[in-house]
N, C-alpha and C positions, 0 to 999 in steps of 0.2 A: 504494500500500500504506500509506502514512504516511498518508495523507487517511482510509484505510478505518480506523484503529486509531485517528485522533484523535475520528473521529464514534462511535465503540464507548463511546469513553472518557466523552464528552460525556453520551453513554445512560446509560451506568453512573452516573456524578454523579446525571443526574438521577432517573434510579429509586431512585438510593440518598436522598437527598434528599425523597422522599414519604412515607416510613412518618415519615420526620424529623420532617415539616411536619407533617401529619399527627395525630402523640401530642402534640409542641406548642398545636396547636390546639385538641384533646379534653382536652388535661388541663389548661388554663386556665377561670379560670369566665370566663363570657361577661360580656362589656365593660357594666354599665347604658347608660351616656351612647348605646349603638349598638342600645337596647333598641326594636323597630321601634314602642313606644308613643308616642316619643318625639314630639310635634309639637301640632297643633292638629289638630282633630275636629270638625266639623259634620253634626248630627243632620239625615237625608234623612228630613222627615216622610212623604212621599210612599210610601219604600218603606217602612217602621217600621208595625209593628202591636200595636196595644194593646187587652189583650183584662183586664176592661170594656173598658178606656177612659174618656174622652180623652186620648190623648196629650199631651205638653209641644208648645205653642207654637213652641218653638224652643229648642236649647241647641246648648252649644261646650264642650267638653271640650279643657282645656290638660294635657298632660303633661310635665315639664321636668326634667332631671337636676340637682341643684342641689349635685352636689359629695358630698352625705350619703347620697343616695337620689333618689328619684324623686316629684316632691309633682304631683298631680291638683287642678285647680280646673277645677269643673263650673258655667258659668252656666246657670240653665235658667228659661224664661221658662213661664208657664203660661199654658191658655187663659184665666185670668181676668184674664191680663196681668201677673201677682204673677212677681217675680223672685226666684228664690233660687241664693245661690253656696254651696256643698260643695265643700270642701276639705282633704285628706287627704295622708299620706302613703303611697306608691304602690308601696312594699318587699316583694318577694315573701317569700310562708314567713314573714311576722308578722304582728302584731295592729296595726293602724294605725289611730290616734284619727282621728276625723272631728267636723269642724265644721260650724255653716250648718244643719244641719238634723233638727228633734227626731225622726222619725222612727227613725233609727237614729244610734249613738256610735262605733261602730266595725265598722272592713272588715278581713278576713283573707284574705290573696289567698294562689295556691298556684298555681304556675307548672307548667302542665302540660305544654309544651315553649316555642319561642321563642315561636310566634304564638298561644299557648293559653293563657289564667290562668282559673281559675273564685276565685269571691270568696263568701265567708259574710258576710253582715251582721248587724248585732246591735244590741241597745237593752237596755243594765243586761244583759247576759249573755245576754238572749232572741235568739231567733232570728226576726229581721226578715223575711226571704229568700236566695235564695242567687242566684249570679249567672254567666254564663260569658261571656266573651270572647274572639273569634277576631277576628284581624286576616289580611287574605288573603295569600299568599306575595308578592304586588308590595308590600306596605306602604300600598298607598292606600283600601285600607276595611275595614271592621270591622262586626261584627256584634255584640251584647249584648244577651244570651236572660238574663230576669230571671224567676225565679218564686216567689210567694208562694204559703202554703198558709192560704186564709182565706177569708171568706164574701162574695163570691163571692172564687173561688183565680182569682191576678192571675198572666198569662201576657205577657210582652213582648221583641218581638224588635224591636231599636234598631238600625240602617243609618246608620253614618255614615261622611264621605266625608276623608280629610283632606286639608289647604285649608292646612296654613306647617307649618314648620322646630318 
């Protein structure tokens, strides 16, 4: 009988215990540093479609919590062999200056749940394109549907694989 009321009791604690943990958890904002961006990124040309086209050569997307936020440095190698680094800060829900490259000045990301952010780009206030990023529920790859509305309207879906911490 004492055995049957201490295993009751044990139930009790713990069901009492999970609404606990629970509103704990929902009512905290989520951790950056634990943000599944976090790491290194290598572009799978193979599955990546770029419509023109051609695709980049090759690139490596870094993302790194640096205590303030979250700063993105993108190396990207072109077919004509031309290297360019972009580099940003990587803060959802702002306006984040961008370097490296005159095409656009700034990224506006907008966190649409943990593994979803779509991002506006811009050049002097214009609108560059817009962008969405899904990362898959294991954290080991990502996809990045980019589109432009211009002549011809640019369509690209980036597959990349991540590869470090």
């Amino acid at each position: 009988m004492m055995l049957m009321a201490r295993r009751i009791a044990v139930l009790a604690v713990a069901f009492a215990s999970v609404p606990t943990a629970l509103l704990t958890a929902a009512g905290q904002a989520p951790d950056p540093a634990k943000d599944p961006v976090i790491g290194t990124w290598q572009l799978d040309v193979s599955k990546s479609k770029y419509s023109p086209g051609p695709g980049p050569k090759n690139e490596t997307r870094v993302y790194r919590w640096t205590g303030d936020g979250i700063m993105a440095v993108i190396t990207r190698t072109h077919r004509d062999g031309q290297v360019e680094t972009i580099e940003y800060g990587a803060d959802q829900d702002s306006v984040n200056h961008v370097i490296g490259t005159p095409d656009y000045d700034a990224v506006t990301l907008k966190r649409v749940n943990a593994f979803t952010s779509e991002a506006t780009l811009s050049h002097a206030g214009r609108l560059f394109g817009t962008a969405r990023r899904v990362i898959a529920p294991d954290g080991m790859s990502m996809v990045i549907t980019f589109h432009q509305d211009s002549q011809p309207p640019i369509t690209n879906a980036s597959v990349y694989n991540k590869v470090g911490p």
